[in-house]
VOTI-205930 format. One record per residue (C-alpha): residue in one letter; chain; x, y, z; residue number from 1. Coordinates in pm, 1 decimal, decimal comma, m for minus. Each point is the difference from the previous one (the first is absolute). Layout:
<atoms>
+---+---+----------+----------+----------+-----+
! r ! c !     east !    north !       up !   k !
+---+---+----------+----------+----------+-----+
! a ! A !        X !        Y !        Z ! NUM !
...
+---+---+----------+----------+----------+-----+
</atoms>
This chain:
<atoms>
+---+---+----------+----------+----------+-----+
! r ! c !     east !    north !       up !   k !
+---+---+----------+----------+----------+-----+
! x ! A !   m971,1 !  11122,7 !   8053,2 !   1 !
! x ! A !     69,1 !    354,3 !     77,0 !   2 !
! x ! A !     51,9 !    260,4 !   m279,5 !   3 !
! x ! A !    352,8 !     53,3 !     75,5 !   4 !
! x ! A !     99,4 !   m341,0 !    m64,4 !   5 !
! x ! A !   m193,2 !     33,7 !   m313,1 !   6 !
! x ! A !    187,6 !    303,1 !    m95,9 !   7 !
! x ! A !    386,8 !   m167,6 !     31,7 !   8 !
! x ! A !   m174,4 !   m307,2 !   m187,5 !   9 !
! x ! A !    m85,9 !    271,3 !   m290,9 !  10 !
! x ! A !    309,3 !    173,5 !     11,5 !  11 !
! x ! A !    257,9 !   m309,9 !    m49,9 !  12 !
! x ! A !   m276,9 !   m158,8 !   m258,4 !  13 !
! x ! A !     75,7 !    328,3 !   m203,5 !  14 !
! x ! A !    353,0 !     90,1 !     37,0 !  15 !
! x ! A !    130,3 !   m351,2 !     55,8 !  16 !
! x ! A !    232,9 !     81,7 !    242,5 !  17 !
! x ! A !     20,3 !     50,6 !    388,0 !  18 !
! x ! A !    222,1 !    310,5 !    m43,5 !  19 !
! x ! A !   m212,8 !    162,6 !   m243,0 !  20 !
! x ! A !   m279,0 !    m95,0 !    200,9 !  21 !
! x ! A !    119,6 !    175,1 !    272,5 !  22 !
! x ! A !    100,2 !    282,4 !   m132,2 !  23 !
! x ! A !   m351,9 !     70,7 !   m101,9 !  24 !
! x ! A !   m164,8 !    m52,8 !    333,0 !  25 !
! x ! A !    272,7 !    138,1 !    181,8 !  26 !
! x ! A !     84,2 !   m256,4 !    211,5 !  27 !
! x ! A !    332,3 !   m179,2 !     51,5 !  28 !
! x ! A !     79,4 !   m298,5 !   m140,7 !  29 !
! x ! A !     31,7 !   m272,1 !    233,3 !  30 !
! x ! A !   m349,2 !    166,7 !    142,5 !  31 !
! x ! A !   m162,9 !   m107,1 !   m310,9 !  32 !
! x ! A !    170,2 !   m296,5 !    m16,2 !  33 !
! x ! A !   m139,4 !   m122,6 !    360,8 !  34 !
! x ! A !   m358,5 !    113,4 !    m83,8 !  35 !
! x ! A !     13,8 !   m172,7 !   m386,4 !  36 !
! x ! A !     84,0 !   m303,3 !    247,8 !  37 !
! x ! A !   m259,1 !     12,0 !    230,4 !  38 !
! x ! A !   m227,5 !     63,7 !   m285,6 !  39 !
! x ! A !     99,1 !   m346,9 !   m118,5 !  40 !
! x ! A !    m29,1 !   m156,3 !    301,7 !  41 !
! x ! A !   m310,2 !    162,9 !     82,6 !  42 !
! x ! A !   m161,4 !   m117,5 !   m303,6 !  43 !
! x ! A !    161,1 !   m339,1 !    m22,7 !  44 !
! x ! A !    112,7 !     26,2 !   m337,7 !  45 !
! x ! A !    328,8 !    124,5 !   m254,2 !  46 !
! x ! A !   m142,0 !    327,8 !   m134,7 !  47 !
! x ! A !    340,9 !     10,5 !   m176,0 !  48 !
! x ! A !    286,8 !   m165,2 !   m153,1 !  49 !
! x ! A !    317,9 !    133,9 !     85,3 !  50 !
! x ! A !    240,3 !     16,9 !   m326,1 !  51 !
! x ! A !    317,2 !    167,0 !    m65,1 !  52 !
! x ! A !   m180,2 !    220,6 !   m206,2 !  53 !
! x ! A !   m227,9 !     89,6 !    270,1 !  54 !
! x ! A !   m345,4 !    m40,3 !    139,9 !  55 !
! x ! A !   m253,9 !   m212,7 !   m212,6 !  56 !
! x ! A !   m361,3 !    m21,3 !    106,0 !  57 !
! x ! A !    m96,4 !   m415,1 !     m9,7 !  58 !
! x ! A !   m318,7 !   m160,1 !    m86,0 !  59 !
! x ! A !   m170,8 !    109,6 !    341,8 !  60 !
! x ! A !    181,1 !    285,2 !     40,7 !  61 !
! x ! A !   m158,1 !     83,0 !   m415,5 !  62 !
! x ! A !   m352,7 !   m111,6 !    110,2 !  63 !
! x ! A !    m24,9 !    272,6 !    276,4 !  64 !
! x ! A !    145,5 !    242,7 !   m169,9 !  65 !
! x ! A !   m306,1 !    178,2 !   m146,3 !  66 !
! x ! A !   m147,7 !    m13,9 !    332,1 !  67 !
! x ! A !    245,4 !    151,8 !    140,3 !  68 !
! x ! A !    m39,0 !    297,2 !   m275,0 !  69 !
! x ! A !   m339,9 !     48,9 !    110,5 !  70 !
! x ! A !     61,9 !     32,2 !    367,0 !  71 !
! x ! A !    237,8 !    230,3 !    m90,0 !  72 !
! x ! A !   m205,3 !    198,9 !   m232,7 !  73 !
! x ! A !   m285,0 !      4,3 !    321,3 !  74 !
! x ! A !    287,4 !    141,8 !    225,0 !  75 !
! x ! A !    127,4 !    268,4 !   m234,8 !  76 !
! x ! A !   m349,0 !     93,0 !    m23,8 !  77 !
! x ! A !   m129,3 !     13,1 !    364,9 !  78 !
! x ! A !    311,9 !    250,0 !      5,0 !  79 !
! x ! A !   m102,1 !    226,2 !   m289,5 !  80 !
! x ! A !   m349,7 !      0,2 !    168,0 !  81 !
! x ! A !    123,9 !     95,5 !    357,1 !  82 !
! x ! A !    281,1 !    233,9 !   m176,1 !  83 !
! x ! A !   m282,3 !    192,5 !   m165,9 !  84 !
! x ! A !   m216,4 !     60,6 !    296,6 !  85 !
! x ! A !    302,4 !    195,7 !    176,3 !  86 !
! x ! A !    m94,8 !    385,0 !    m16,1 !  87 !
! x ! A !    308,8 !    143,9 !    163,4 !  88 !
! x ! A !    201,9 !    190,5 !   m265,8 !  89 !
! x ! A !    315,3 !   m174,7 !    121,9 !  90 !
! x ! A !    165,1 !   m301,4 !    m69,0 !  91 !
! x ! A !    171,2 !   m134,0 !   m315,4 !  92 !
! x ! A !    m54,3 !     76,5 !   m383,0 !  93 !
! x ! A !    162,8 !   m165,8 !   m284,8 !  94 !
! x ! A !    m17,5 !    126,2 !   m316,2 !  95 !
! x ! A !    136,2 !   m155,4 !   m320,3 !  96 !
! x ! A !     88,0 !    132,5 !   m313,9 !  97 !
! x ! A !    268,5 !    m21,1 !   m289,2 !  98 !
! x ! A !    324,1 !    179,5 !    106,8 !  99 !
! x ! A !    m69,3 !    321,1 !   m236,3 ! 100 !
! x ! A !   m365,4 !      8,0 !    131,1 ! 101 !
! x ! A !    124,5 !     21,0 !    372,9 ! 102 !
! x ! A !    292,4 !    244,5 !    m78,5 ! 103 !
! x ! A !   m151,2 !    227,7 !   m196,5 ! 104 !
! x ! A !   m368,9 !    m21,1 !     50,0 ! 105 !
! x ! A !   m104,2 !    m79,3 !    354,7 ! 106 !
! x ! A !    226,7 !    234,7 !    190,9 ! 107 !
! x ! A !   m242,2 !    270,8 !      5,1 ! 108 !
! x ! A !   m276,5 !   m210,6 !    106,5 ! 109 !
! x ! A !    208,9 !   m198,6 !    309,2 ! 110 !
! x ! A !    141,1 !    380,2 !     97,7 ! 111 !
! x ! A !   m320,3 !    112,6 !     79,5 ! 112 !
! x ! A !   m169,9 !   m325,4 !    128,0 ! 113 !
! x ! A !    322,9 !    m28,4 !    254,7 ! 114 !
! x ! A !   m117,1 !    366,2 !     80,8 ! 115 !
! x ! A !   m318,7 !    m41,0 !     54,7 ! 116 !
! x ! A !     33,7 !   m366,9 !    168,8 ! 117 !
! x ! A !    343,2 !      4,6 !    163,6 ! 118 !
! x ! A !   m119,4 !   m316,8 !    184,1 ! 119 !
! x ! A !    m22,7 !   m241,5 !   m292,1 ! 120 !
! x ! A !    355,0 !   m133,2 !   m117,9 ! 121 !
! x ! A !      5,0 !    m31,1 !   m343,3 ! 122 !
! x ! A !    204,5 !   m258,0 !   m217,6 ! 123 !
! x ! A !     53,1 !      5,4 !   m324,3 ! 124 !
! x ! A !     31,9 !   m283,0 !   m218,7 ! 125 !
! x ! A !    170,6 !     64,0 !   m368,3 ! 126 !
! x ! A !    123,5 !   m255,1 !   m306,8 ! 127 !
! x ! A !   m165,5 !   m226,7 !   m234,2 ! 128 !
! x ! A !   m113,3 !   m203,5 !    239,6 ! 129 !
! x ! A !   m401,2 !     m3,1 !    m18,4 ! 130 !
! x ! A !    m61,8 !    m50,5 !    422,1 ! 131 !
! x ! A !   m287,0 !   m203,8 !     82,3 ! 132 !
! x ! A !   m279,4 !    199,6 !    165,3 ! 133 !
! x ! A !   m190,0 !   m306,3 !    138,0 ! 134 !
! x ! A !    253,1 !    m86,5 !    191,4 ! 135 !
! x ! A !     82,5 !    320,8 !    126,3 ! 136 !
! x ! A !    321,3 !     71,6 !   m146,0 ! 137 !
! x ! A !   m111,6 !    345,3 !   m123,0 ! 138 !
! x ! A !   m284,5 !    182,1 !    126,3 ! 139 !
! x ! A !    m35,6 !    221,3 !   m259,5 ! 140 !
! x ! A !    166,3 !    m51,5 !   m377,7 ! 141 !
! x ! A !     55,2 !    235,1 !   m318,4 ! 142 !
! x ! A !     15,2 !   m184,1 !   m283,7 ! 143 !
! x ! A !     30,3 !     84,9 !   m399,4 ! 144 !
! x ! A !   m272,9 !   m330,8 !    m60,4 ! 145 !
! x ! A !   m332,9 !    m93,2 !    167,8 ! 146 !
! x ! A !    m35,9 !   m188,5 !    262,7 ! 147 !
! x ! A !   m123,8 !   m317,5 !     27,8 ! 148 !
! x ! A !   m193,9 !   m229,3 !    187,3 ! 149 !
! x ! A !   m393,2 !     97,2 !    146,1 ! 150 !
! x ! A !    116,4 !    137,2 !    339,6 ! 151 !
! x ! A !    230,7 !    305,9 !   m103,8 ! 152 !
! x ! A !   m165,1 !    329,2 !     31,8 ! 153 !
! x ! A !    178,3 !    182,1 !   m289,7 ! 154 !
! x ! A !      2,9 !    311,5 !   m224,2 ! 155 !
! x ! A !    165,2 !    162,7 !   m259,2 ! 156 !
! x ! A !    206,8 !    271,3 !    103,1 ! 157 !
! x ! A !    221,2 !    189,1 !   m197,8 ! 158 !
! x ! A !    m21,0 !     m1,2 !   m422,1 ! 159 !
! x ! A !    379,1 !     14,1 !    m14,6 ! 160 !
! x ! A !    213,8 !    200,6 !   m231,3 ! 161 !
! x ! A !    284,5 !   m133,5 !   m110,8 ! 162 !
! x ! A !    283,0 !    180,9 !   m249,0 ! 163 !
! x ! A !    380,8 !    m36,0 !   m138,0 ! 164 !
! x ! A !    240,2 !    123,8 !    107,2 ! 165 !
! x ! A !    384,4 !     54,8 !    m98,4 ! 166 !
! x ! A !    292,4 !    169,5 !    203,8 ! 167 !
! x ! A !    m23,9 !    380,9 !     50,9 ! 168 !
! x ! A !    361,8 !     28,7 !   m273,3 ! 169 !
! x ! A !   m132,4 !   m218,5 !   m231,8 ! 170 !
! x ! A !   m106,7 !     93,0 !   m289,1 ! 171 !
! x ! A !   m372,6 !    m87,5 !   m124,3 ! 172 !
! x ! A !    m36,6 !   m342,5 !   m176,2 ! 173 !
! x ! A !   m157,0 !    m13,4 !   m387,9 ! 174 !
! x ! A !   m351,8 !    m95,8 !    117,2 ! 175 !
! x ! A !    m95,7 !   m334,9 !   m215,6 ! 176 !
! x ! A !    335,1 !    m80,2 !    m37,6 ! 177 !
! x ! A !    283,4 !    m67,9 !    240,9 ! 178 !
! x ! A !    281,7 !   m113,9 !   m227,0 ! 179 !
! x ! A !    284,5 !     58,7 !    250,1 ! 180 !
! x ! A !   m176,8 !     25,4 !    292,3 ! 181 !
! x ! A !    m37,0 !   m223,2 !    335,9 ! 182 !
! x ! A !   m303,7 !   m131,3 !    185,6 ! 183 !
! x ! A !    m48,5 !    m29,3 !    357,4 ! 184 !
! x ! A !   m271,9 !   m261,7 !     45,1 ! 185 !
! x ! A !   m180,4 !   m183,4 !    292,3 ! 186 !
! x ! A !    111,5 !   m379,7 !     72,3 ! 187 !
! x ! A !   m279,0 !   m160,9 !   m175,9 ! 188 !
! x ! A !     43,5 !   m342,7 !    181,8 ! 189 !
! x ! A !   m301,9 !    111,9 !    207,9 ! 190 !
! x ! A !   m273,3 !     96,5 !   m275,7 ! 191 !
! x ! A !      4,6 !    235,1 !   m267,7 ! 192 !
! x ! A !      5,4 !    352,1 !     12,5 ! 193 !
! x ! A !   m230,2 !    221,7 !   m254,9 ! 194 !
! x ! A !    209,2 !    295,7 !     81,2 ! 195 !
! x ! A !    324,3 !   m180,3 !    m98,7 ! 196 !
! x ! A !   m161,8 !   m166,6 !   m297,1 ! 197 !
! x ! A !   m106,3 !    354,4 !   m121,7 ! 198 !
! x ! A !    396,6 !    141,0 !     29,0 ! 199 !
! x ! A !    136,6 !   m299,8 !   m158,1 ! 200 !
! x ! A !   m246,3 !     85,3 !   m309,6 ! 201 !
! x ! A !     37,9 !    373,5 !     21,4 ! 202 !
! x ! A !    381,3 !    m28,4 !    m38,3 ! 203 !
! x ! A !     30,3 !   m359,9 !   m206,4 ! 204 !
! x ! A !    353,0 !     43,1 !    m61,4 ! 205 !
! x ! A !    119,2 !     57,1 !    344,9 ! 206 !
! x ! A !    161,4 !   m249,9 !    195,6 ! 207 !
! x ! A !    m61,9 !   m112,9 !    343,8 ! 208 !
! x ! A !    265,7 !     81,2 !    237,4 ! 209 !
! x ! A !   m155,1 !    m95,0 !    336,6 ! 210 !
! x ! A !   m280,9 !   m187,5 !    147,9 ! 211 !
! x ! A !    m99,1 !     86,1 !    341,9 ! 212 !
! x ! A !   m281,9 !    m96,7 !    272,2 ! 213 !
! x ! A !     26,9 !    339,8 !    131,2 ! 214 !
! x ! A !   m131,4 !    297,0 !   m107,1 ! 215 !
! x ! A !    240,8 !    166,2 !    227,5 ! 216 !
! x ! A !    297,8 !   m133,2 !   m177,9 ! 217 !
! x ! A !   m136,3 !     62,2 !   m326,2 ! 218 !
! x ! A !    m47,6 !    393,4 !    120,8 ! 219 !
! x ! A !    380,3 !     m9,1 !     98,6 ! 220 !
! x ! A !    167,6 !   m121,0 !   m248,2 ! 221 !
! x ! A !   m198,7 !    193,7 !   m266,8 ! 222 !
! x ! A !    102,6 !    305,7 !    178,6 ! 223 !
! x ! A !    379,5 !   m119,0 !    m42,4 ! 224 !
! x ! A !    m52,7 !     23,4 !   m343,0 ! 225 !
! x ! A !    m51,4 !   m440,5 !    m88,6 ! 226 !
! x ! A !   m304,7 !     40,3 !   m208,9 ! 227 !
! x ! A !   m348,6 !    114,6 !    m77,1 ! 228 !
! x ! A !   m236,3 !   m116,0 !    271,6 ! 229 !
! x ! A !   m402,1 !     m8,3 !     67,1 ! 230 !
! x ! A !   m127,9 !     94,7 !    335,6 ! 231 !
! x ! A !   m283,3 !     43,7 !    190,8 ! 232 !
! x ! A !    m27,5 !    401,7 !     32,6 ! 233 !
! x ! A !     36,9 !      8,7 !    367,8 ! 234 !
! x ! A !    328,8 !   m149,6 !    m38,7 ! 235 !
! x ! A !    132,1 !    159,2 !   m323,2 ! 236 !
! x ! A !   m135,1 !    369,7 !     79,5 ! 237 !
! x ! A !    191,9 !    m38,6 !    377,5 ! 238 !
! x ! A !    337,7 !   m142,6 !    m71,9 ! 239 !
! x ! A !    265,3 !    309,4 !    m89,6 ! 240 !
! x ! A !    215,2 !    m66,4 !   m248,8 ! 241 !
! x ! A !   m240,7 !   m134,9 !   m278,7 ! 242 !
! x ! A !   m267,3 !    175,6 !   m236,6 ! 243 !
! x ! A !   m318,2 !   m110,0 !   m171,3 ! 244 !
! x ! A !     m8,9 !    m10,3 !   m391,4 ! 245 !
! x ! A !   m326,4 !    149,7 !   m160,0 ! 246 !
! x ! A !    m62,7 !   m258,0 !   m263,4 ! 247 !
! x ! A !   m308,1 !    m39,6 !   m227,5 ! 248 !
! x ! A !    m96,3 !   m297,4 !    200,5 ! 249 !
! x ! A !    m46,2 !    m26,9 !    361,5 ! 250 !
! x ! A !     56,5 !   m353,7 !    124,5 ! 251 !
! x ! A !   m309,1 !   m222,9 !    132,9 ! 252 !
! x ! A !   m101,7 !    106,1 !    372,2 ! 253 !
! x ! A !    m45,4 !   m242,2 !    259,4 ! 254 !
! x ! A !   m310,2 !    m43,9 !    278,1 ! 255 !
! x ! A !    131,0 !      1,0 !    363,3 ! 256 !
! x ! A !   m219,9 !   m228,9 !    190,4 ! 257 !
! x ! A !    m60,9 !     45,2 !    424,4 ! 258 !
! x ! A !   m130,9 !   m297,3 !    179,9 ! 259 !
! x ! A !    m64,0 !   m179,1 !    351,2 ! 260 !
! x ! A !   m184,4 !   m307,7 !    135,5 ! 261 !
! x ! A !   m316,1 !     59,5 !     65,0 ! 262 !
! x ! A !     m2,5 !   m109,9 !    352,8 ! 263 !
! x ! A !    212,6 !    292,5 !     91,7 ! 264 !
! x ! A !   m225,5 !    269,5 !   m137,4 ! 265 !
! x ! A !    m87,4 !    100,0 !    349,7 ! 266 !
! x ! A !    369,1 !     52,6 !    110,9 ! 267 !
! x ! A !     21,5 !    363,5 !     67,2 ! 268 !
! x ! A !    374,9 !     55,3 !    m53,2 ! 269 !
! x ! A !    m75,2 !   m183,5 !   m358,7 ! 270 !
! x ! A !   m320,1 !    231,6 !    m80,1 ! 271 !
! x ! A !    247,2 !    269,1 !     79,8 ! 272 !
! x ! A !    264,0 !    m66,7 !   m198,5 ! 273 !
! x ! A !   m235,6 !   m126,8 !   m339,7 ! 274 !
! x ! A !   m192,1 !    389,4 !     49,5 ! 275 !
! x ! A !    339,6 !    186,5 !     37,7 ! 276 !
! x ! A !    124,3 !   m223,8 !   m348,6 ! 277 !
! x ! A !   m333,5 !     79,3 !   m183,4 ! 278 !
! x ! A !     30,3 !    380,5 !     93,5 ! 279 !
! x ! A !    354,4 !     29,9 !    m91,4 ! 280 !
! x ! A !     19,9 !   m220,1 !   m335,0 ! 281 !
! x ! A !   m349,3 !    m72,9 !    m84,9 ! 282 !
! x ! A !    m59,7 !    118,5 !   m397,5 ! 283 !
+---+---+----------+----------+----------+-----+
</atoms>
């Protein structure tokens, strides 16, 4: 069985559809259809039930299943291996982070690395979204939590300041109270936030206005005057329009976390990139 077939196998086992499917392997659909069939036939049994809900893996195709996990975690990693012996600075880079982190962060550090290495195209993945770097869907990934798993090479970055903020005409909130004002507040559907927990106690009898995702949003619509917001510094000390408050309390910091697979610590372009980000953000 060859690894591609394995790979369309995996793909409509997980998103239970031939579209979807795909879509992720960019391929066309009736080209995945023929090789699902051929699969089949190949193998002389149903791997899946076709439903009008979608694709459902049967017994045999179940019983394979983990096998074909583990063929696919052998591929991924002969390509991380052979990916990390390459020592020409060109090629691609991906680089994930949340959407602040990217905006208001990183541009300093992808400037200069572009410079210096005008070879290596760089994308630049942003969200909530944590990308999987076994798989290779980020080379390189800022995060505000460790990492886990044994086979990420990670550090911690940046101790990261965070403060509040309120629109540049507004007048300064009673600190420890907040009767009368609004809150602008992360979407908590995620996790929890100790920098929102700490504004909802610092002003207990303001009221939440907005939840957002996005720190970007949450920048914005402070600045049009919606509410008192928390933000990372980089964000809040860069957006025009909006000031910090001095309060008797700064709010709790975050750690910003840099990691890679392991099996890429010999990719030049990535050694590149992790010194430029230690000797522009490193504290």
């Amino acid at each position: 069985m060859e690894w591609g077939d394995v790979r369309i196998f995996l793909a409509v086992a997980r998103t239970g559809t031939l579209g979807a499917a795909a879509r992720s392997l960019r391929l066309s659909h009736p080209t995945l259809g023929r090789r699902l069939r051929a699969l089949e036939d190949a193998t002389g049994q149903a791997l899946f039930q076709r439903t009008a809900d979608g694709f459902v893996l049967t017994e045999e195709g179940t019983a394979v299943l983990s096998l074909a996990e583990q063929m696919e975690e052998s591929a991924l990693a002969m390509e991380r291996r052979l990916a990390g012996e390459q020592q020409r600075l060109q090629g691609t880079l991906k680089v994930s982070s949340a959407d602040w982190f990217g905006a208001y962060v990183l541009p300093p550090v992808i400037a200069e690395y572009s410079r210096d290495y005008p070879l290596v195209e760089i994308e630049v993945l942003t969200g909530t979204r944590l990308f999987n770097l076994a798989q290779r869907e980020a080379d390189v990934a800022f995060r505000i939590v460790p990492f886990e798993g044994p086979d990420i090479v990670q550090r911690r970055l940046i101790h990261m300041q965070y403060g509040v903020y309120v629109a540049a005409s507004s007048s300064d909130p009673v600190d420890g109270d907040g009767t009368g004002e609004r809150l602008i507040a992360m979407d908590t559907s995620t996790g929890t936030f100790p920098d929102i927990e700490w504004l909802k106690r610092r002003f207990p009898n303001a009221s939440v206005v907005l939840q957002s995702n996005n720190r970007n949003v949450q920048a914005q619509m402070c600045g049009m005057g919606l509410g008192i917001a928390v933000l990372p510094r980089p964000v809040g000390d860069q957006i025009i329009g909006i000031r910090r408050l001095d309060l008797a309390e700064d709010p709790p910091h975050r750690e910003i976390w840099m990691g890679y697979h392991r099996d890429l610590r010999r990719l030049h372009r990535l050694r590149a990139f992790v010194d430029l980000a230690v000797k522009h953000l490193a504290n």
